[in-house]
C-alpha positions as CSV (number, residue, x, y, z in Angstrom):
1,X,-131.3,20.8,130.2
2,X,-127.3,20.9,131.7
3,X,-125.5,23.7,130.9
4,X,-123.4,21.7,128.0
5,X,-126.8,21.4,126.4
6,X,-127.5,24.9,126.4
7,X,-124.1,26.2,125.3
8,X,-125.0,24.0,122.0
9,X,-128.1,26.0,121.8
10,X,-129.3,28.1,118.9
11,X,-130.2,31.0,120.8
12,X,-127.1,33.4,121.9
13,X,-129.0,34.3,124.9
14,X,-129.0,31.1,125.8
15,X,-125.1,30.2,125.4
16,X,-124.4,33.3,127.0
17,X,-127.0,32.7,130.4
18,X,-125.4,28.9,130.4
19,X,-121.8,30.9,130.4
20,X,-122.7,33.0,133.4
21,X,-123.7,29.9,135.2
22,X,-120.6,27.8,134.2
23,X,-118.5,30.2,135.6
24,X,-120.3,30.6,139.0
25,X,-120.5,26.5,139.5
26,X,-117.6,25.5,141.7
27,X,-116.8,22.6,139.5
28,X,-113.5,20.7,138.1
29,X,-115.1,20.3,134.6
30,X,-115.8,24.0,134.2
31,X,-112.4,24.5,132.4
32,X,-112.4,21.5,130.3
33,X,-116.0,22.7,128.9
34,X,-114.8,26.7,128.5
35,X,-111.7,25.6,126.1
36,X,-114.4,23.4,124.3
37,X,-116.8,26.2,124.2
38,X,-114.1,28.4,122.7
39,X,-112.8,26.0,120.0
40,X,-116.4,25.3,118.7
41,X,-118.0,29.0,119.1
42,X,-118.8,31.4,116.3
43,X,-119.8,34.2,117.8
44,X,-117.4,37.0,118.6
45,X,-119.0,38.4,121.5
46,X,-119.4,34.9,123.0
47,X,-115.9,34.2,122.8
48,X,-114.7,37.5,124.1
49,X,-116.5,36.7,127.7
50,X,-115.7,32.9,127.7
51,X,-112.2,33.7,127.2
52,X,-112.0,36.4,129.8
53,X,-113.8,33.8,132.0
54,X,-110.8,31.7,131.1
55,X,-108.4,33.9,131.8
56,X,-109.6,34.7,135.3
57,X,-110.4,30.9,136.3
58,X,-106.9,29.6,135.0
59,X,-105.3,32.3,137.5
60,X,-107.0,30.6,140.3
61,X,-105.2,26.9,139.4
62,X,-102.2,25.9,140.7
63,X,-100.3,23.4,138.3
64,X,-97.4,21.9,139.4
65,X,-96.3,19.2,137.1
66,X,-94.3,16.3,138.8
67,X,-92.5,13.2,137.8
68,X,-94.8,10.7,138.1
69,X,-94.4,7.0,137.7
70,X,-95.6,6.1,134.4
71,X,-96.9,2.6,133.3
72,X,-98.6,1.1,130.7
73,X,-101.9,0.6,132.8
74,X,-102.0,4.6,133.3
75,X,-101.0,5.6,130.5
76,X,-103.7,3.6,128.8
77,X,-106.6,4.7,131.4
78,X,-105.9,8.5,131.2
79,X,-105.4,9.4,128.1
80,X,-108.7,7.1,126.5
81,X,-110.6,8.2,130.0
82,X,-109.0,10.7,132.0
83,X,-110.1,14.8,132.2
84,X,-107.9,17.3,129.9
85,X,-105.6,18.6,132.9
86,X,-104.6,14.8,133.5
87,X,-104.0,14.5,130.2
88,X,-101.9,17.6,129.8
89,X,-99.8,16.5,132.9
90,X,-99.4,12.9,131.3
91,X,-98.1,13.8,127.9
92,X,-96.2,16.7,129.8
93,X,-94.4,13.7,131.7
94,X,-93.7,11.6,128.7
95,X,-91.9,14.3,126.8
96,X,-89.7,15.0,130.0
97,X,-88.9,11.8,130.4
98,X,-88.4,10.5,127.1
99,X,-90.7,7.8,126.7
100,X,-90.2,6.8,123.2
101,X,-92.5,3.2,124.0
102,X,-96.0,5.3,124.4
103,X,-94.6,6.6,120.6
104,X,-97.0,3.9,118.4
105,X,-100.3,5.1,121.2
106,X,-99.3,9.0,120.1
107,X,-99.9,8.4,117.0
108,X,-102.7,6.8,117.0
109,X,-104.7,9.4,119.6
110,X,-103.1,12.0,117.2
111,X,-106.0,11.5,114.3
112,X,-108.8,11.0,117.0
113,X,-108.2,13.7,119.7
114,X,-110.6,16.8,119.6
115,X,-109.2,18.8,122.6
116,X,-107.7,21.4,120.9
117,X,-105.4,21.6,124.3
118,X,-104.7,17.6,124.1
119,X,-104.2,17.6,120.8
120,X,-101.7,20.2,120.4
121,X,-99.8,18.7,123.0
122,X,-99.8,15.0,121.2
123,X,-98.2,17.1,118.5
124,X,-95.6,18.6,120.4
125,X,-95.0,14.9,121.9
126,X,-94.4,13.4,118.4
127,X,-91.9,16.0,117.7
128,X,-90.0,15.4,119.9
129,X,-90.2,11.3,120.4
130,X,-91.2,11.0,116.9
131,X,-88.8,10.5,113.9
132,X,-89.1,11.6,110.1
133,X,-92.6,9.1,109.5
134,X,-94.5,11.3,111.6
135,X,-94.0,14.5,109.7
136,X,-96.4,13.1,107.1
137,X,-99.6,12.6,109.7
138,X,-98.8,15.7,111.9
139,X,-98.4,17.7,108.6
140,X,-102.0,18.6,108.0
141,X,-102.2,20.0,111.2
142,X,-100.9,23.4,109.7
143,X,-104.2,24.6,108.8
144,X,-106.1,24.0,111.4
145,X,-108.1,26.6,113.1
146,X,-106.3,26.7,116.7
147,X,-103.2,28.7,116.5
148,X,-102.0,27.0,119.8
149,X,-101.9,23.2,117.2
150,X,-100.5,25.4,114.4
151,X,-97.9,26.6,116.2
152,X,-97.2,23.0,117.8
153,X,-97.0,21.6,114.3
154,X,-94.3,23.9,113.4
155,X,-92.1,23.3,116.5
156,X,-92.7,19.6,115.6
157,X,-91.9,19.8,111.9
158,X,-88.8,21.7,113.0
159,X,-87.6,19.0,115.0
160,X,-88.6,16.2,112.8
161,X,-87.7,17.6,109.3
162,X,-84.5,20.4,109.9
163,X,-84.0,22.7,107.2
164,X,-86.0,20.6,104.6
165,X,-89.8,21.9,105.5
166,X,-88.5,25.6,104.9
167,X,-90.8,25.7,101.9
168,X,-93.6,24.4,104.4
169,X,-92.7,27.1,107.2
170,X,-91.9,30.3,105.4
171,X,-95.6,31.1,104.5
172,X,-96.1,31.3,107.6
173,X,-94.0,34.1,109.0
174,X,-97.4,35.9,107.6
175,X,-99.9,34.0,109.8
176,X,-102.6,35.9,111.5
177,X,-101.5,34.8,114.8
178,X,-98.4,35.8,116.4
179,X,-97.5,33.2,118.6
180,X,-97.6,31.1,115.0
181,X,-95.2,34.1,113.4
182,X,-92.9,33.8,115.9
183,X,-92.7,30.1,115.9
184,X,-92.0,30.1,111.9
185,X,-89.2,33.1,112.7
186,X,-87.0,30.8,115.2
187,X,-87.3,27.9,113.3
188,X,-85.8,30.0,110.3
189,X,-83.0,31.1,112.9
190,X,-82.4,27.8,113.5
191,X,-81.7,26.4,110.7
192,X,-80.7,29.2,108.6
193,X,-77.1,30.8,107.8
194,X,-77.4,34.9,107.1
195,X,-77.2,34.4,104.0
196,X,-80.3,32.6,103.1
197,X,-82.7,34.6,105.7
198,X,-81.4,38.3,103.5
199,X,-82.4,36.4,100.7
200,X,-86.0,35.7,102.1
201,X,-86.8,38.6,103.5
202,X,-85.2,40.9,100.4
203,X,-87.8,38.5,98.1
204,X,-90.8,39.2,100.6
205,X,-90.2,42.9,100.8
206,X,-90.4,42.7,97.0
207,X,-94.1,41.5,96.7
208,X,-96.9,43.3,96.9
209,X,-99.4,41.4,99.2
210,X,-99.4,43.7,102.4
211,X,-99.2,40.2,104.6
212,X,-95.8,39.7,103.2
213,X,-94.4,43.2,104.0
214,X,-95.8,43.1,107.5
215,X,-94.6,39.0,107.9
216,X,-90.8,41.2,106.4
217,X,-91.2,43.9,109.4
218,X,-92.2,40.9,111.7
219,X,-88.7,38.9,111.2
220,X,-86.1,42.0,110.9
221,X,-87.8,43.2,114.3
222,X,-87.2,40.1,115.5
223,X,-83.6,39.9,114.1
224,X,-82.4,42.8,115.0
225,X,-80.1,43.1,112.6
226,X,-78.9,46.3,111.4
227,X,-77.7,45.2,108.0
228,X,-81.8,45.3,107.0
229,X,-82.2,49.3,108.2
230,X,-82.9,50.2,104.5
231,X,-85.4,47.1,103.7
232,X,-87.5,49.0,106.7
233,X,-86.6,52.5,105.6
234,X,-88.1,51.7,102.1
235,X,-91.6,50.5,103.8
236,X,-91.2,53.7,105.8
237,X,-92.5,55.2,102.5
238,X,-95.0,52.5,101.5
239,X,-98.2,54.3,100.0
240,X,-100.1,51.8,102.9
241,X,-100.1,53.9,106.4
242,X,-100.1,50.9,108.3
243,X,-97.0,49.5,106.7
244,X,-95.5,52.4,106.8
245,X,-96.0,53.3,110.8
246,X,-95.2,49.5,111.5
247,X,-92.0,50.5,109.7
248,X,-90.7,53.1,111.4
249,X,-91.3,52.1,114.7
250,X,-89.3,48.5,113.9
251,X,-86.8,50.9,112.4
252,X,-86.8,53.0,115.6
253,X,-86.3,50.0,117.8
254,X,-83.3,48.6,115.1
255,X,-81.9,52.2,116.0
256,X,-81.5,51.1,120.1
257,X,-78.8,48.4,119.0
258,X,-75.7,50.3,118.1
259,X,-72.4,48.8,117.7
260,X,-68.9,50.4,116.6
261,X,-69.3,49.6,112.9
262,X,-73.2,50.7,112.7
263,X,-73.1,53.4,114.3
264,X,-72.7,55.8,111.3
265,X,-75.3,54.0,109.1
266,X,-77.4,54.5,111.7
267,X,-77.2,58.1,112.2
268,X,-77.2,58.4,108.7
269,X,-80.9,56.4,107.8
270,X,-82.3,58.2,111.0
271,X,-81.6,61.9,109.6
272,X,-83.4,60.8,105.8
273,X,-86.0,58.5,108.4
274,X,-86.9,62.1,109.9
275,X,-86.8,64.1,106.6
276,X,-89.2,61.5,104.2
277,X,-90.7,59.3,106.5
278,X,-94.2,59.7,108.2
279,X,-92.4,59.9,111.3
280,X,-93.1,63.2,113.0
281,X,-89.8,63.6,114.4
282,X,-86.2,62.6,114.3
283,X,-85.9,59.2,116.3
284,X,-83.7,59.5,118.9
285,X,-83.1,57.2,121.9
286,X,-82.6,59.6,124.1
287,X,-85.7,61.4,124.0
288,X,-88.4,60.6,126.6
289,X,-91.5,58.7,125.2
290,X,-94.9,60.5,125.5
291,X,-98.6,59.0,124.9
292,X,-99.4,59.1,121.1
293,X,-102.1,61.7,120.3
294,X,-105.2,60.4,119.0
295,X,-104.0,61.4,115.1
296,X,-106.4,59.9,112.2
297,X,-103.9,57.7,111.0
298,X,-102.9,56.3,114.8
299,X,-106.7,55.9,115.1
300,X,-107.3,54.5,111.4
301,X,-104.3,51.9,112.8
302,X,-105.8,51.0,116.2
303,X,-109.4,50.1,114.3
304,X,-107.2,47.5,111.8
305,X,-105.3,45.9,114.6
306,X,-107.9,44.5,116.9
307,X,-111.3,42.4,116.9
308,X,-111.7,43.3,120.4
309,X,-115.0,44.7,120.7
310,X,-114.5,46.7,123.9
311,X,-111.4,48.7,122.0
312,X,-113.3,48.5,118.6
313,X,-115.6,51.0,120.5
314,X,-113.1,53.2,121.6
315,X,-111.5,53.6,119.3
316,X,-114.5,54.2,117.0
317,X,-116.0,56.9,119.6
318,X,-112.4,58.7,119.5
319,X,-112.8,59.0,115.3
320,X,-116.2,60.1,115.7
321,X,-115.0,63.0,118.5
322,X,-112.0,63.9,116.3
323,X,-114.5,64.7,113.1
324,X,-112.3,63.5,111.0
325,X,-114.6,63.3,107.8
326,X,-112.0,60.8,106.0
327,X,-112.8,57.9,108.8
328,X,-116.5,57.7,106.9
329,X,-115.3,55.2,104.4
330,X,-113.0,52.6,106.5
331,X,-115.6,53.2,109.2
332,X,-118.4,51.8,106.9
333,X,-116.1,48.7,105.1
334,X,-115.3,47.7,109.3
335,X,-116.8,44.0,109.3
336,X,-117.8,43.0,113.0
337,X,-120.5,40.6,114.3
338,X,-121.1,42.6,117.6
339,X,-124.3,44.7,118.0
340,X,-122.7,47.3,120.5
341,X,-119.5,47.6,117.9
342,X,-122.3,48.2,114.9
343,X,-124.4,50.7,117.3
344,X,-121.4,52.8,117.8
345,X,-120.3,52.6,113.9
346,X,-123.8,53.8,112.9
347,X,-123.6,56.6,114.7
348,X,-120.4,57.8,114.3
349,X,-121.0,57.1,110.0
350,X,-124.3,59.3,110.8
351,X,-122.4,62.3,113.0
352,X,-119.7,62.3,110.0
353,X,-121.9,62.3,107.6
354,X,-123.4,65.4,108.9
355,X,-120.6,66.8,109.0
356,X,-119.1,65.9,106.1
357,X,-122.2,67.8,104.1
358,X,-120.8,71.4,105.9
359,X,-116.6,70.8,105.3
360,X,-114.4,69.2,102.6
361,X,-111.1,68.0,103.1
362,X,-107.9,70.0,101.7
363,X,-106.0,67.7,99.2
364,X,-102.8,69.2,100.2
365,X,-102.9,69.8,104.0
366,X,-105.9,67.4,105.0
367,X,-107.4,70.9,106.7
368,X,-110.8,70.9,106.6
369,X,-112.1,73.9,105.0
370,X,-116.4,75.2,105.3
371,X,-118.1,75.2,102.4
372,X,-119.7,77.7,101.7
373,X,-123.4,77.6,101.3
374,X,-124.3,77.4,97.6
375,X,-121.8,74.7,98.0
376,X,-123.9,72.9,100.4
377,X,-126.2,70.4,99.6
């Protein structure tokens, strides 16, 4: 059985033994067979080390991309035979040199490539070669799994369709990946006066789904525009911790651009930032940045923001050693597919639990305060 074989088979032990050997063969194909590995794979912990593996074998390439002579005859053989990097460096050519005449071939392959790494390319070819037809077959493309493609299909759209896909692009400003988010941002600053982007993000700071306040903090951070200081110092005080946190610190970073005429609203939203906010001091500039403590809520934020299951760990080992007996309930609704990540939430839901039968939590201060012993159950 080759190694492809085996990273098909049922049995994780398997995929992940056929990993350790892909990665020690000295062989061109390795790469090609990691990114389909990734695209294809389920498993969490699986993915984690063939990415890594990725990561450390891509380092070790050296890619130079050169104008090459392109004819029919090689066009034809390397993208229906050639190996993913020759296709990369093919359609990389074709964009650069503008050859509209491969245009009808593009999109064709478009509907029947299944590198993920190809395919988003193809995309980003049609965009820019393409003309308004293709928006219709590259379209779909939006909700596919990759966020490389996703992100592709934007950039293409944006090219091929201007200002009239904005009610296609807008949702996702909320996506889950942020290369995609930042994608959907500049195409908004590209084809959008002031005008229209205050009245976009003013309507998705109004709703109440927490992906459109964080896809509001997303753009203004990425703005930079003072004019939206109060949007973010009205999610300072959302009753969600994590909207609130992500607020402050875009609203700390808005702070760092001052000009002549902002300087006073400025000073004047970072004195009622420091007074309501859950900021823990006044932001200035000026002061020097230490490491964050490991507070509940930083910890409570750090467990939301990552899948990672090395710093799902950590971070779950630092809320079992800060006994914090509120961490019991988002500790138990945490969803992973890693054994090592479930080990370590079992135990820390066991030590808290523990503890949580000697000590209740003040409803005022968040102290926790012994029970006494009658109390005890």
């Amino acid at each position: 059985m080759d190694i492809e074989q085996k990273l098909n088979n049922p049995s994780k032990k398997v995929r992940l033994d056929a990993l350790k050997d892909l990665v020690k063969t000295i062989d061109n194909k390795r790469i090609p067979i990691l990114r389909k590995f990734i695209f294809l794979e389920k498993d969490k912990d699986l993915l984690f080390y063939a990415r890594k593996s990725l990561d450390i074998l891509s380092k070790d390439m050296k890619k130079e991309i050169q104008n090459i002579d392109i004819n029919d005859h090689k066009f034809i053989d390397i993208m229906f035979n050639g190996d993913t990097p020759s296709k990369l460096d093919l359609l990389k050519n074709i964009i650069h040199l503008n050859r509209k005449k491969y245009i009808n071939y593009l999109r064709d392959l478009v509907n029947k490539e299944n590198d993920p790494f190809v395919l988003a390319t193809i995309i980003r070819a049609l965009g820019c070669l393409g003309d308004k037809i293709d928006i219709t077959s590259i379209m779909p493309f939006l909700d596919h799994v990759d966020a490389r493609i996703r992100s592709n299909t934007i950039e293409s759209l944006s090219n091929l369709g201007g200002k009239d896909i904005s009610h296609t692009i807008e949702p996702f400003l909320s996506d889950e990946n942020p290369r995609v988010r930042i994608t959907a941002a500049n195409y908004l600053l590209t084809y959008y006066d002031e005008h229209d982007i205050d009245a976009i993000i003013q309507k998705m700071s109004q709703k109440d789904s927490l992906s459109e306040k964080a896809a509001v903090i997303f753009l203004i951070d990425k703005i930079k525009a003072p004019r939206f200081s109060g949007i973010l110092l009205n999610l300072t005080k959302d009753k969600n911790k994590l909207i609130a946190n992500q607020s402050a610190k875009a609203l700390e970073r808005l702070n760092k651009i001052t000009t002549a005429i902002d300087v006073d609203e400025l000073d004047i939203l970072n004195r009622l930032v420091s007074q309501k906010s859950p900021l823990e001091k006044e932001i200035n500039p000026e002061l020097e940045k230490k490491p964050a403590a490991d507070t509940f809520y930083r910890l409570l934020e750090e467990l939301y923001s990552t899948k990672n299951p090395d710093k799902l760990k950590k971070t779950i080992i630092k809320l079992e050693s800060l006994g914090d007996i509120r961490a019991i309930e988002p500790l138990k609704n945490l969803e992973t597919d890693s054994k090592v990540v479930k080990y370590f939430l079992n135990r820390a839901c066991e030590k808290l639990d523990n503890f949580n039968k000697k000590v209740f939590v003040c409803p005022n201060c968040g102290f926790h305060i012994r029970k006494e012993e009658d109390e005890m159950d």
